[in-house]
C-alpha positions as CSV (number, residue, x, y, z in Angstrom):
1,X,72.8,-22.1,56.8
2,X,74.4,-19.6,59.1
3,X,76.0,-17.0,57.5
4,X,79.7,-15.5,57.8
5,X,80.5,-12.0,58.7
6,X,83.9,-10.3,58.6
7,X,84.9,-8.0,60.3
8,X,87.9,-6.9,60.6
9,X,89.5,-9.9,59.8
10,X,87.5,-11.9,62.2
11,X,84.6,-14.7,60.7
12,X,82.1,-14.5,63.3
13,X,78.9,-17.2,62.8
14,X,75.1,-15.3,63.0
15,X,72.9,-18.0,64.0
16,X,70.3,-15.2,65.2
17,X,68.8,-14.9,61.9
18,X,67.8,-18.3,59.8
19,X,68.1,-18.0,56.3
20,X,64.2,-17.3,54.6
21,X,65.2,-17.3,51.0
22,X,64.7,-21.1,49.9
23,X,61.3,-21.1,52.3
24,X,60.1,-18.2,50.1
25,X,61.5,-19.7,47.1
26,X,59.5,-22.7,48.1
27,X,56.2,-20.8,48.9
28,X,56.4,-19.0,45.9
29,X,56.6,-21.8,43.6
30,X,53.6,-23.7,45.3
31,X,51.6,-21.1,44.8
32,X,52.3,-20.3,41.3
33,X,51.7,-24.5,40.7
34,X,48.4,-24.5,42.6
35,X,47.2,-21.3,40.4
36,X,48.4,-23.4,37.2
37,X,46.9,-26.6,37.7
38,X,43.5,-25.1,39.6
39,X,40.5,-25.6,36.8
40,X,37.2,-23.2,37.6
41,X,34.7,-25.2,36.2
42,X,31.5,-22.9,34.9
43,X,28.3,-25.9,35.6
44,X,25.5,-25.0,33.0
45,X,22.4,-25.5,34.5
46,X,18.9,-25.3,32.8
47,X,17.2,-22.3,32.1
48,X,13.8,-22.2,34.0
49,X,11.6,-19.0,32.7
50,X,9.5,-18.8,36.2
51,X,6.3,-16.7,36.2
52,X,6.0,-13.1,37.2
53,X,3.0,-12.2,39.1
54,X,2.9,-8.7,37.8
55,X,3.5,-9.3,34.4
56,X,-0.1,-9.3,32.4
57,X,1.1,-10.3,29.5
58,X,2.5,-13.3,30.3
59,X,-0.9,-14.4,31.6
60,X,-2.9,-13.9,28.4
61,X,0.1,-16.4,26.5
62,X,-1.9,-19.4,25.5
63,X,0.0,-23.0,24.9
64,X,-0.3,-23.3,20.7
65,X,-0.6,-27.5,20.1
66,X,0.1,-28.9,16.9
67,X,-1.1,-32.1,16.4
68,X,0.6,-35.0,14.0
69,X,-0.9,-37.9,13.6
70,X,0.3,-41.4,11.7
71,X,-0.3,-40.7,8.6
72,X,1.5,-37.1,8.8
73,X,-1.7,-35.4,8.8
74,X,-1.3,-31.9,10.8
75,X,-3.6,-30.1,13.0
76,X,-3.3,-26.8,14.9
77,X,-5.4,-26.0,17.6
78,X,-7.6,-28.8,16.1
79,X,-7.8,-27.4,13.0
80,X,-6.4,-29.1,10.0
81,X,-3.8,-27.8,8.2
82,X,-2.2,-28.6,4.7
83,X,1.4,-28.7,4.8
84,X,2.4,-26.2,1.9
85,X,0.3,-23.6,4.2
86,X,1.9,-24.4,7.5
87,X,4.4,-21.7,8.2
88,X,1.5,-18.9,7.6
89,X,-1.2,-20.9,9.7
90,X,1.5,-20.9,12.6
91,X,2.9,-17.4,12.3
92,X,-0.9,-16.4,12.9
93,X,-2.0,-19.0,15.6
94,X,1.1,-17.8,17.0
95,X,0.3,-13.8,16.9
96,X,-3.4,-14.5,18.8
97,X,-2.0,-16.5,21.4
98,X,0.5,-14.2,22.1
99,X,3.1,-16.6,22.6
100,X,6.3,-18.0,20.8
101,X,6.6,-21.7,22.2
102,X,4.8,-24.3,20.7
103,X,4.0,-27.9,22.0
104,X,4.2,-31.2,19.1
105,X,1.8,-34.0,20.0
106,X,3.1,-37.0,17.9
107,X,1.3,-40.1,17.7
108,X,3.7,-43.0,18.5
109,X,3.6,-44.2,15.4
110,X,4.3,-40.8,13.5
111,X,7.4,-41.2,11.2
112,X,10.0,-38.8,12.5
113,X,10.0,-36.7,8.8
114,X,7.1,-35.4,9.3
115,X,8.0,-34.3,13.4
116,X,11.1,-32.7,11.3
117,X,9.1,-31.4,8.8
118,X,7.0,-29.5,11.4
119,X,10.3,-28.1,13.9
120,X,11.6,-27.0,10.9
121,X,8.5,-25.0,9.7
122,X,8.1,-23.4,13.4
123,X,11.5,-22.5,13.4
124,X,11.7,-21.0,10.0
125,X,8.3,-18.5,11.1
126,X,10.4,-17.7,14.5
127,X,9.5,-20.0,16.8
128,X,11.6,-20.1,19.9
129,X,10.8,-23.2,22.4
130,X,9.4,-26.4,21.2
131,X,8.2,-28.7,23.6
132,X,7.3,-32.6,22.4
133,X,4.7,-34.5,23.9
134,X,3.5,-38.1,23.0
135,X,0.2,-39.9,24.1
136,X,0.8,-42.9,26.3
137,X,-1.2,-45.5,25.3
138,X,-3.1,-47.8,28.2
């Protein structure tokens, strides 16, 4: 659009300058859409606790294996435990191996209550990783 200027009772056209108010209207409002409408997504990945080479305490952890078999029957280390003592039994297996994680060996025919009934107990004497492991059979 050119624009009119009078002067002294003359309209004389300014073509020299083009009109930049709808273009920055324009710009304006296609920047405020794209910052609307842009999503940051936040990807989760998986926590990997990588060894430290100069940590020596992190070498003396030792992996703390509980064993349940079919029949529900517990065992720690290889040892077997009765259920009502299971909390104290794994509170001290997991004070000499230093380490907080256990690992559940299941038989394949273990009924899942007793699986629950051991994450439960771990949990309840601080346990903070679990890792579940099953034989294969040949």
């Amino acid at each position: 659009m050119a624009r009119h200027r009078v002067r002294h009772g003359q309209v004389l056209l300014d073509e020299s300058e083009p009109d930049l108010t709808p273009l920055v209207d324009c710009v304006f409002l296609l920047l405020v859409f794209f910052m609307v409408t842009t999503v940051f997504l936040h990807t989760k990945g998986l926590e990997v606790d990588m060894p430290s080479q100069s940590d020596s305490q992190e070498e003396q952890k030792k992996d703390i294996n509980l064993f349940v078999d079919a029949t529900g029957k517990i065992q720690i280390q290889g040892v077997d435990v009765e259920p009502d003592v299971l909390a104290e039994r794994l509170a001290k297996a997991m004070e000499e191996a230093n380490n907080k994680n256990i690992i559940i060996n299941g038989d394949g025919d273990c009924p899942q209550r007793y699986i629950v009934f051991v994450v439960d107990e771990a949990r309840g004497v601080g346990v903070e990783g679990i890792a579940f492991a099953r034989e294969q059979e040949e």
